[in-house]
C-alpha positions as CSV (number, residue, x, y, z in Angstrom):
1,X,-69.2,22.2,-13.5
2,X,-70.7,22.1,-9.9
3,X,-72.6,19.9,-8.1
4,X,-76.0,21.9,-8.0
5,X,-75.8,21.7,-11.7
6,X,-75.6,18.2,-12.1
7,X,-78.3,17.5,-9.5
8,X,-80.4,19.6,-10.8
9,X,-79.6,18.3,-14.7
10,X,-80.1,14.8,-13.4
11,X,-84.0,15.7,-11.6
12,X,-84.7,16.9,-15.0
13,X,-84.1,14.4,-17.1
14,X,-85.4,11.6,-14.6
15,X,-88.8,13.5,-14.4
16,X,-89.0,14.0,-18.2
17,X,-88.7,10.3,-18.6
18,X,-90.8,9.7,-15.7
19,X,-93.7,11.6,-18.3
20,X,-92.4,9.8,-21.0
21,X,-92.1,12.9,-22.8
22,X,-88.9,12.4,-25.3
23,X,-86.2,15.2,-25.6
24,X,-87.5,16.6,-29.0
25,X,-90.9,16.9,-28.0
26,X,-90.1,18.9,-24.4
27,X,-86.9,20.8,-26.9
28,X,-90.1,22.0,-28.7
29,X,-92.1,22.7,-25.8
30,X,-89.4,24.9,-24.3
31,X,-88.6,26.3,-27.6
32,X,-84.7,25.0,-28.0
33,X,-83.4,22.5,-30.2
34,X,-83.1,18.8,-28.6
35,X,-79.3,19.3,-28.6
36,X,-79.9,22.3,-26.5
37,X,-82.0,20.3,-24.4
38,X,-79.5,17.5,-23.9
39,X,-76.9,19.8,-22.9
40,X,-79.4,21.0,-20.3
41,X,-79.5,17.2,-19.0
42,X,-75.9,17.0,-19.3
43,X,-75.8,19.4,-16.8
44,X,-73.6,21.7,-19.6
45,X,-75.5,24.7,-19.4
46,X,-76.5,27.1,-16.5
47,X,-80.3,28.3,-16.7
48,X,-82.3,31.6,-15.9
49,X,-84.7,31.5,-13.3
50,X,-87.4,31.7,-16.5
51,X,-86.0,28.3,-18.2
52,X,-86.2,27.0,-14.8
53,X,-89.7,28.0,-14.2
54,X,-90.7,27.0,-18.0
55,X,-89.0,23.5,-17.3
56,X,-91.1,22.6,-14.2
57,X,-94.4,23.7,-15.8
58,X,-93.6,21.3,-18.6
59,X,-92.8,18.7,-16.5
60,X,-95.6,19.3,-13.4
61,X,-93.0,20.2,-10.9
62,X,-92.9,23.2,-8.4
63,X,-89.9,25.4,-9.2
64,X,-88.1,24.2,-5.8
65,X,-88.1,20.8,-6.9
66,X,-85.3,21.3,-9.6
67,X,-83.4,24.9,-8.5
């Protein structure tokens, strides 16, 4: 798992707590199941350029700030 991952795992899930948005309601906002989403967090899964841009819309975040 590398590093990028992690980090960028890690900005995720501090700015979705940062909204207070729980992991079920942004799993349903991105269309995935909250496991999905955890693994995501977890820095388990590598994502497209359109979950990343789907992800920072969600959370109010320019692309840059979590690729």
């Amino acid at each position: 798992m590398g590093t990028k991952r992690l980090v960028r795992a890690d900005k995720i899930r501090k700015a979705r707590r940062a909204l207070d948005i729980t992991q079920v309601k942004m799993a349903a906002r991105l269309g995935v199941s909250q496991q999905q989403l955890s693994r995501i967090e977890a820095g388990e899964c590598e994502l497209k350029k359109g979950d990343i841009k789907k992800i920072a819309r969600i959370l109010e975040l320019a692309e840059a700030d979590i690729s």
